[in-house]
N, C-alpha and C positions, 0 to 999 in steps of 0.2 A: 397630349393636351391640345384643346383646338387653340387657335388665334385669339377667339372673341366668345367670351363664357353668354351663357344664355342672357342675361339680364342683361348683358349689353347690346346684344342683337336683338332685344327683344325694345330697348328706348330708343336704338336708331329706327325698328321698321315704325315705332308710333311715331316719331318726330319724322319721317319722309310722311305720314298720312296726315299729319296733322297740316305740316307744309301743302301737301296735295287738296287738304280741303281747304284751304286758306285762299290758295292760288285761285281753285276753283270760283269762290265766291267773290274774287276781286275782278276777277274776268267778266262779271257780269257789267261791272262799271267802264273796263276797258274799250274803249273804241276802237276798232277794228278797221278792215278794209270793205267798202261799201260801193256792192255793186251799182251802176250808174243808175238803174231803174227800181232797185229796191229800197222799197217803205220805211220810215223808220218804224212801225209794228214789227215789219218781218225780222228786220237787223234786231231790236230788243228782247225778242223772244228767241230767237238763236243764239245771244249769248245769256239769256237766262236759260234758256237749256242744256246749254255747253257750259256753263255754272251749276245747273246741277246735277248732270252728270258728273261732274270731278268733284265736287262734295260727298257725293253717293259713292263714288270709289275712295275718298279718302275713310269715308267711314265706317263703309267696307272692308277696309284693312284695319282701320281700329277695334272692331268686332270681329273680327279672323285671330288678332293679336291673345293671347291667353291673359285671364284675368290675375291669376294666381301664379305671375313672375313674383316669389321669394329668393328669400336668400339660402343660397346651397351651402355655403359654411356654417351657418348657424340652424341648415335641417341638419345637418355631418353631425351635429354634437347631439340634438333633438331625436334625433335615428339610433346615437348610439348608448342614450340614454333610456328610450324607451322602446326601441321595435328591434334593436339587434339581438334581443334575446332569445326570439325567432329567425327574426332576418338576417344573421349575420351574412357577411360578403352575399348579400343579395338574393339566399336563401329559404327556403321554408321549414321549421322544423316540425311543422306541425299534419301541412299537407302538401308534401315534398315536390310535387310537380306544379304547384301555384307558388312560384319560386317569382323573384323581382328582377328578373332576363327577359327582356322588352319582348320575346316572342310569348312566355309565359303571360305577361301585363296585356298583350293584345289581345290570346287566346282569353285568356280568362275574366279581367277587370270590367266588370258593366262600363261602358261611357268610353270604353279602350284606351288606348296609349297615350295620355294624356295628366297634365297636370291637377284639373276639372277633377277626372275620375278617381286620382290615386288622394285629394281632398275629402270627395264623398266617401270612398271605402275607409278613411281613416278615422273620420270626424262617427262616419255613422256605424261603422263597424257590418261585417255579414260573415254569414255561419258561423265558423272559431274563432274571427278575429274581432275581438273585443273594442268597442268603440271607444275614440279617445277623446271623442266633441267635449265631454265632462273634463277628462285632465288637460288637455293644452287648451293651448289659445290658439284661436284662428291664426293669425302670425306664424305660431309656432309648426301648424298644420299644413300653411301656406309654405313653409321652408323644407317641411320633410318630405313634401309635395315636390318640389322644388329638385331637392336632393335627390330623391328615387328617381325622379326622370331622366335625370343628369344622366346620375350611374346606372342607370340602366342603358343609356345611348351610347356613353362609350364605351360599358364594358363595368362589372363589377369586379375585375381582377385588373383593370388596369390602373 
């Protein structure tokens, strides 16, 4: 088991970007060190530049960030209530080599290895596997979403 489950590495890296765009924007107010000969134009545009550049990275990282961090205990119950009947231990019963072992997810999954992708194949359904946007709820889609990426990263036997 790692250290730090997804959803919590996933609210430290938004709270270090949200920090980072914050910092950013107050640097614009910051007074700095001013060369003997330079204008105040040039000093207010080089820290509104250096303001938004660290905005533009902190927000940066907040769209890098995955939207659809769910909860993996409650996709555990959501998986094994409605996809384990094909999927068990991360399985396919139906098309044996589009199995949910992250080299199968990358090869196979439109949109790849991703929580994003394993929402749209679930919500929208392709080829055999039957869409379940009508039976769950987003939430619920967003957690099994959640779950399958989990166990598929460390391992569905682990």
């Amino acid at each position: 088991r790692t250290l730090f489950d997804l959803q919590t590495v996933l609210t430290m890296i938004k709270t270090a970007a949200v920090t980072l765009a914050f910092a950013g924007a107050a640097s614009a107010f910051a007074p700095g060190p001013m060369p003997l000969r330079s204008s105040v134009t040039q000093m207010s545009m080089s820290a509104q530049q250096n303001a938004a550049k660290a905005a533009f990275a902190g927000a940066a990282i907040l769209a890098a960030t995955p939207a659809f961090a769910g909860d993996a205990d409650a996709g555990e119950k959501v998986f094994n209530a409605n996809c384990a009947a094909c999927h068990a231990g991360g399985q396919n019963s139906v098309v044996p080599d589009h199995t949910l072992e992250k080299a199968a997810i990358e090869k196979f999954l439109t949109g790849g290895f991703n929580e994003k992708a394993v929402v749209t194949q679930v919500t929208n359904g392709k080829n055999a596997m039957p869409a379940f946007g009508g039976r769950l709820s987003d939430d619920d889609i967003a957690n099994v979403a959640t779950y399958v990426i989990g166990k598929s990263e460390e391992g569905w036997d682990a």
